[in-house]
C-alpha positions as CSV (number, residue, x, y, z in Angstrom):
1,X,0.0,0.0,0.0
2,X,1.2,3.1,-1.1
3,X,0.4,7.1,-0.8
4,X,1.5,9.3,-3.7
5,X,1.7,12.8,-3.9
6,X,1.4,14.5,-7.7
7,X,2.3,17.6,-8.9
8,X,0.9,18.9,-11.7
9,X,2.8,22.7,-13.1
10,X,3.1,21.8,-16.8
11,X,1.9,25.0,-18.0
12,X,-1.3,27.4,-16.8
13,X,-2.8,25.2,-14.0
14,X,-1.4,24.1,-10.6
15,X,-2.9,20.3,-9.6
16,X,-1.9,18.7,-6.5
17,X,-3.7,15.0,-5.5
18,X,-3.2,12.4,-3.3
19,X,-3.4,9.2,-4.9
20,X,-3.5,5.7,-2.7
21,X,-2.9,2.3,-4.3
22,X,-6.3,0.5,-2.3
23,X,-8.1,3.1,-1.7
24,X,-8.0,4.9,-4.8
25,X,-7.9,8.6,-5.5
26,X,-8.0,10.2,-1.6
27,X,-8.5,14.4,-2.8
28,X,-7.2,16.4,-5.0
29,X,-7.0,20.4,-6.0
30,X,-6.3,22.9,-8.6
31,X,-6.0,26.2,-9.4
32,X,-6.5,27.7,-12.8
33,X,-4.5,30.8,-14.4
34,X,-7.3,31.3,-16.8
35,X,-8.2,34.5,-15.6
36,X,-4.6,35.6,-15.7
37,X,-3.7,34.9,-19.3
38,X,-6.9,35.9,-20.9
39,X,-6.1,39.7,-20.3
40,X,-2.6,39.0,-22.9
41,X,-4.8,36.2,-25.3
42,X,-2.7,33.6,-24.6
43,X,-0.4,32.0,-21.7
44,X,2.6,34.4,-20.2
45,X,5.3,31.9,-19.7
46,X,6.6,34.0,-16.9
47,X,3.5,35.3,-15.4
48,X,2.5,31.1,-15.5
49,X,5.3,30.2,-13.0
50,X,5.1,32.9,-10.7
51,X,1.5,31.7,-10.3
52,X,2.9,27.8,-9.1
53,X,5.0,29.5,-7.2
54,X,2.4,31.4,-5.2
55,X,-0.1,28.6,-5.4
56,X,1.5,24.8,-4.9
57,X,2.4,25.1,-1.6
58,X,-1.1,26.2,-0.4
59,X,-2.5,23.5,-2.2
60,X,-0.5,20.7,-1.1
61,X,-1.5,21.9,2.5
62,X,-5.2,22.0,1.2
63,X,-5.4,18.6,-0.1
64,X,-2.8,16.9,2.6
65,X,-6.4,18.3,4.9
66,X,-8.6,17.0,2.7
67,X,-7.5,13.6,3.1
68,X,-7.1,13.4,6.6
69,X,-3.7,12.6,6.7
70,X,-0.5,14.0,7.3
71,X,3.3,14.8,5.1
72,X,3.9,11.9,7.3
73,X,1.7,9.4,5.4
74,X,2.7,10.3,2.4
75,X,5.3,7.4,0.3
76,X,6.6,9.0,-2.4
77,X,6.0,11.9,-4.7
78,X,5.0,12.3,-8.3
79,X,5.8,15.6,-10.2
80,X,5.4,16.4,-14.1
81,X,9.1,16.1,-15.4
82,X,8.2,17.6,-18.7
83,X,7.1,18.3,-21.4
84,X,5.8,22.2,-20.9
85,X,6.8,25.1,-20.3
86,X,10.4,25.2,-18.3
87,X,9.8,27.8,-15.9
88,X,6.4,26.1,-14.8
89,X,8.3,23.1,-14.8
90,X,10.7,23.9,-12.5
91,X,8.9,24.8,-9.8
92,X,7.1,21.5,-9.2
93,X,10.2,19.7,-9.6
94,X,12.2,21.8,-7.4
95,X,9.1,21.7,-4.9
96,X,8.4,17.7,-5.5
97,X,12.5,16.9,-4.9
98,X,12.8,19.6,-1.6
99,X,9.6,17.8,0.2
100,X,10.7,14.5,-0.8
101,X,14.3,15.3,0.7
102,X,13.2,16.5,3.6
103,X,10.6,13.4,4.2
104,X,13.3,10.8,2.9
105,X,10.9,9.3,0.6
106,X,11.5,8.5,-3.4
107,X,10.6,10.9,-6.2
108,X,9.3,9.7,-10.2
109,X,9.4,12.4,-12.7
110,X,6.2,11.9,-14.9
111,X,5.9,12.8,-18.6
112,X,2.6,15.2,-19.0
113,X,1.2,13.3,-22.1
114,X,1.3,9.6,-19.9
115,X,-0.7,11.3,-17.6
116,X,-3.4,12.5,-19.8
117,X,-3.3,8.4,-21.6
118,X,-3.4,6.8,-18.6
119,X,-6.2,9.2,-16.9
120,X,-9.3,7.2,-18.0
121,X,-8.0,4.3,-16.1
122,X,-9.1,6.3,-13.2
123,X,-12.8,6.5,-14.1
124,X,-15.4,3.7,-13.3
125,X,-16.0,1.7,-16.2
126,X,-11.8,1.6,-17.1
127,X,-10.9,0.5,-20.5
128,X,-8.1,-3.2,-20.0
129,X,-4.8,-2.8,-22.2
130,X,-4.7,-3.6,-25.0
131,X,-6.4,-0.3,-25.9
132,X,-6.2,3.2,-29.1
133,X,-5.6,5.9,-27.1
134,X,-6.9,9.6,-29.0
135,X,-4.2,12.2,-27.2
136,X,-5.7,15.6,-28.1
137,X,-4.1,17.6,-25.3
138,X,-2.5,21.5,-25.8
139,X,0.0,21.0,-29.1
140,X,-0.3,17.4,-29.2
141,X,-2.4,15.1,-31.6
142,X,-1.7,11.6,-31.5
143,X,-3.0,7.8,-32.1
144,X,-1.3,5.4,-30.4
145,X,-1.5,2.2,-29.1
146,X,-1.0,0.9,-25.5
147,X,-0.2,-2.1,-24.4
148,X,0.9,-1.1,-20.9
149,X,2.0,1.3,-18.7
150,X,4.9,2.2,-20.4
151,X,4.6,0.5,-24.0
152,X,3.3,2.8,-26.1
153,X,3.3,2.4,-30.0
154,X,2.8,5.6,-32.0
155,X,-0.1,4.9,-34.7
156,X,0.0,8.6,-35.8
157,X,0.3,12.1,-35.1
158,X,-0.1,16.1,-36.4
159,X,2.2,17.0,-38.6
160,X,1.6,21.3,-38.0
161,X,-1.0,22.5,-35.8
162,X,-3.0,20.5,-33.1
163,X,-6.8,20.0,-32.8
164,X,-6.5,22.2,-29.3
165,X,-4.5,24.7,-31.7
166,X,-7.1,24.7,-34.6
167,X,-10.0,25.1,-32.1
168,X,-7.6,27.8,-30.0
169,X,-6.2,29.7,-33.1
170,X,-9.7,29.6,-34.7
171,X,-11.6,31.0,-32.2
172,X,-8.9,33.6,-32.1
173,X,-9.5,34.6,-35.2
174,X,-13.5,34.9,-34.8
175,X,-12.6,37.6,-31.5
176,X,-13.1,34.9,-28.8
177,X,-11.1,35.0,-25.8
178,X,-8.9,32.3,-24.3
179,X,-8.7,29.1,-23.6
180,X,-10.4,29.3,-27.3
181,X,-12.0,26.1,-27.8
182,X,-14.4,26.1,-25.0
183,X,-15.5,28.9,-26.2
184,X,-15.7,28.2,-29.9
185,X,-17.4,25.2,-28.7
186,X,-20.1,27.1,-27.1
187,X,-20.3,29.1,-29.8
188,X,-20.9,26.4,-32.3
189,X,-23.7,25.4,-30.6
190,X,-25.8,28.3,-32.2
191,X,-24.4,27.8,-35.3
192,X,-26.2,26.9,-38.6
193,X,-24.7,23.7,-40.3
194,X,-23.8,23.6,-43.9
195,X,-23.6,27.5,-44.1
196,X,-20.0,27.4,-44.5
197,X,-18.0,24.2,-45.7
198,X,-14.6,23.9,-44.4
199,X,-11.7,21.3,-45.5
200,X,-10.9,17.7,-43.7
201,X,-7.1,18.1,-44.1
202,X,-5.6,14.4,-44.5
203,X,-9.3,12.8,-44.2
204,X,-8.4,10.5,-47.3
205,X,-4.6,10.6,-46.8
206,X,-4.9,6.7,-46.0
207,X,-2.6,7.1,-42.7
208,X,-3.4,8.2,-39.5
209,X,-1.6,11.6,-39.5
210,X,-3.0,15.0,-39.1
211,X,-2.8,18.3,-40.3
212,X,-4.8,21.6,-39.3
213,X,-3.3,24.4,-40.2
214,X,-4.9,24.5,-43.7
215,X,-8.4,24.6,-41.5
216,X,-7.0,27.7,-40.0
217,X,-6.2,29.1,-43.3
218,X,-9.9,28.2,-44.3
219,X,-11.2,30.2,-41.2
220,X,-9.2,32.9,-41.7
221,X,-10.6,33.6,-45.1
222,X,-14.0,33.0,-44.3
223,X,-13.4,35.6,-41.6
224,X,-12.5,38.1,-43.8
225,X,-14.4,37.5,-46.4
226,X,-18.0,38.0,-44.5
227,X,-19.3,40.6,-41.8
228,X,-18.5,38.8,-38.7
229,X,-22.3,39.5,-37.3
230,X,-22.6,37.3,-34.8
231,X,-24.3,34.6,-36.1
232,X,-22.2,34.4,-39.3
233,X,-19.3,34.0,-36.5
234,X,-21.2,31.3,-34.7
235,X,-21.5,29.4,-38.4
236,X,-18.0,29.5,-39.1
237,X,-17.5,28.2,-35.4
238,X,-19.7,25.5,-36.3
239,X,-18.1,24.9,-39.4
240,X,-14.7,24.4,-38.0
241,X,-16.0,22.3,-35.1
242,X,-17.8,20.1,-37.2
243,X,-14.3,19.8,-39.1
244,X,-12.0,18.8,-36.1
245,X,-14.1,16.6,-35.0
246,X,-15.2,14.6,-38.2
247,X,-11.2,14.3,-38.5
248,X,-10.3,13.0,-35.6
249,X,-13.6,10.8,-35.0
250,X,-12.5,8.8,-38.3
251,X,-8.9,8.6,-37.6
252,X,-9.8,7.0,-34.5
253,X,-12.3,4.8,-35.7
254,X,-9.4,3.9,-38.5
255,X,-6.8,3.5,-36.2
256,X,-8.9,0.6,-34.2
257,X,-9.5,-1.3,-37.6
258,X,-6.2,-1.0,-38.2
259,X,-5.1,-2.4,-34.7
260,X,-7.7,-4.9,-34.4
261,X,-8.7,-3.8,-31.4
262,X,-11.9,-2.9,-29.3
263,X,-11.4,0.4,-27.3
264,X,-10.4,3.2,-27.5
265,X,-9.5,5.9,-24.7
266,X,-10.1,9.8,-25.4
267,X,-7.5,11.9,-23.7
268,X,-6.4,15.4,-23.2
269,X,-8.4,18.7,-23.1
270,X,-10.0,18.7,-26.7
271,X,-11.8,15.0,-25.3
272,X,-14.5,17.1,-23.1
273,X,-15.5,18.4,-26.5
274,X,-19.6,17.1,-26.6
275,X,-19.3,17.0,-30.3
276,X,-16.6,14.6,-30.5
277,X,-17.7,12.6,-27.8
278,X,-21.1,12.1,-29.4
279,X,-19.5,11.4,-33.5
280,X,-17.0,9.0,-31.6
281,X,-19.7,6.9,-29.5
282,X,-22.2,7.1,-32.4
283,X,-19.4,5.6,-34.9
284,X,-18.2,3.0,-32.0
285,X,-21.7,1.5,-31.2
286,X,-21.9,0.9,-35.1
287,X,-18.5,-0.8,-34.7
288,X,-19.3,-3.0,-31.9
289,X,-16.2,-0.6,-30.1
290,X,-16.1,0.8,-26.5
291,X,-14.9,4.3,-26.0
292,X,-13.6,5.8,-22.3
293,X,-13.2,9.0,-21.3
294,X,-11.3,10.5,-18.3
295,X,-13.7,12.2,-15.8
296,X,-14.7,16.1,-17.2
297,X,-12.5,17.5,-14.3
298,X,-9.5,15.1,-15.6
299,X,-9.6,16.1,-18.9
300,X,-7.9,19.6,-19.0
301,X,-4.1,19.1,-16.8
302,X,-4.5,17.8,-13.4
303,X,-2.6,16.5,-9.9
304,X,-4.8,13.3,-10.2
305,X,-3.6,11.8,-13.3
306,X,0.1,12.5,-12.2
307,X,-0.3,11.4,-8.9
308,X,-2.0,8.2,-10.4
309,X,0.6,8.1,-12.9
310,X,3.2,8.0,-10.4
311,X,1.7,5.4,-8.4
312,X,1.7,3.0,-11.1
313,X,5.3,4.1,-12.0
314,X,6.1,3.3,-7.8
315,X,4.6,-0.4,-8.5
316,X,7.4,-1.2,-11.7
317,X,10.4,0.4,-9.3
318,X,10.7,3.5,-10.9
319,X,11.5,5.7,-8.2
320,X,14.4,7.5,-7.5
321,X,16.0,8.3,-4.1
322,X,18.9,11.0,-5.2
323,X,17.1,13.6,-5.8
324,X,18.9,15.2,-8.4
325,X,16.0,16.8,-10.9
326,X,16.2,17.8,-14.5
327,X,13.0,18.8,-16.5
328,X,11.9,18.5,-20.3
329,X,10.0,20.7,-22.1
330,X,10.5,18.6,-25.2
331,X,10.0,14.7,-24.2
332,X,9.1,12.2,-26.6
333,X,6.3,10.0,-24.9
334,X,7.8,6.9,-27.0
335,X,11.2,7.7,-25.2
336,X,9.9,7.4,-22.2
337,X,13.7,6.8,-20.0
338,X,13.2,7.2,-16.1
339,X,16.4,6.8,-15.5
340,X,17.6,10.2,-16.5
């Protein structure tokens, strides 16, 4: 039995969670910068890790009370090594090694995007490896296929700009603030369909790679080629949601043919799009597929999945008593080394 602190500081939210190996996920916190970065359109690298700086400590103390229990209790700690932002970074490192020095107790430094694939294992029904996993989390768009914690086969990816950047940068462009795709998504919702028909980059490519950055060109020109009233902004919106989404619901549905297997797992911000979540489960059910999701407050970065992460990491020896921290803000998830 086993308590595990994570420490989520990636980028624009602080997550702290207390993860137990019986007894499951004990409490967990967060604080969002949201408010912060929507006066400059867009996260402030700088202004982001004063922000952890202010905020982990408090929250640690918060959720240490929430579960009744004590620094004591606590077995080993789980921070997000990379990859992000290397300022945000650093400060749950540095915070995650200090406490764990002074406690005496091992450290694992946790890539960001095995957080986000492994998340749905925490909700009730949890997919079984083998299983597709749809990463669609900040800059990242990937298929891949996992056959454990820690075996991870890359099925495809983006080649330019994300689905979280098409949705972000689109909504940009249409004078919505930030994060941008929740609020293009809500947006959408009032949209007309059909008004405005915007491209499926790499639908028929016969891989499973993506590219969005001709989408953004397409909004673009709509945008300026129409008086953005507000319901000719809501139908490009819709447009471009429909778009994503078609994309990434058939690339997934590919990717299981392809595999031969019979779930797949949504991860990442861009999964607690309703859209998607209703074009994937519709095209599953015809399939005779399963789809999980993570929990809607798991989706967007969180302690939980790191602490969760680092739990399961703690159960294959992966733990580390020196100390010594580095982080990466690049880290290729199918280079996974936690040795370094």
């Amino acid at each position: 039995m086993k308590l595990v602190l994570g420490i989520e500081s990636s980028c624009d939210e602080t997550g702290i969670a207390l993860y137990h190996t019986e007894r499951g996920l004990l409490a967990h916190a967060l604080h969002s910068q949201i408010a912060m970065h929507n006066e400059y359109g867009g996260v402030v690298p700088e202004l982001a890790s004063r922000d952890h700086v202010r905020h982990v400590l408090p929250l640690i103390r918060d959720t240490v009370m929430k579960a009744a229990c004590t620094l004591g209790d606590i077995d080993a700690i789980a921070y997000t090594q990379g990859p992000g932002l290397s300022g945000a970074l650093l400060v749950g490192a540095s915070v995650g090694c200090s406490l764990a020095y002074a406690l005496d107790i091992p450290t694992i430094g946790i890539h960001h995007l095995e957080g986000h694939l492994l998340s749905p294992l925490l909700a009730t029904p949890a997919p079984e490896f083998p299983f597709v996993a749809l990463l669609v989390s900040g800059g990242h768009t990937q298929l891949m296929r996992v056959d454990g914690v820690g075996r991870y086969t890359m099925l495809g990816e983006t080649l330019d700009d994300a689905a979280g950047e098409a949705f972000d940068k689109s909504a940009k462009l249409l004078g919505l603030g930030y994060p941008g795709g929740a609020a293009l998504a809500k947006l959408a919702q009032t949209g007309q369909t059909g008004r405005f028909k915007l491209p499926r980059p790499m639908l028929h490519s016969g891989d499973l790679d993506f590219s969005f950055s001709g989408l953004k060109t397409a909004v673009l020109t709509a945008s300026q080629q129409n008086t953005l009233d507000e319901q000719t902004r809501a139908d490009i919106a819709c447009a471009a949601q429909e778009a994503i989404v078609e994309v990434l619901a058939k690339k997934a549905m590919a990717a299981l043919k392809q595999s031969g297997l019979g779930q797949l797992v949504v991860a990442g911000g861009v999964g607690a799009n309703q859209q998607l979540r209703a074009q994937l489960n519709e095209a599953a059910g015809k399939r005779d597929c399963r789809v999980f999701y993570p929990d809607l407050e798991f989706c967007t970065d969180n302690g939980a999945m790191i602490a969760f992460a680092g739990a399961l990491r703690l159960q294959q020896q992966e733990a580390r008593h020196d100390y010594r921290f580095n982080v990466k803000p690049r880290w290729d998830l199918q280079q996974l080394n936690y040795s370094d």
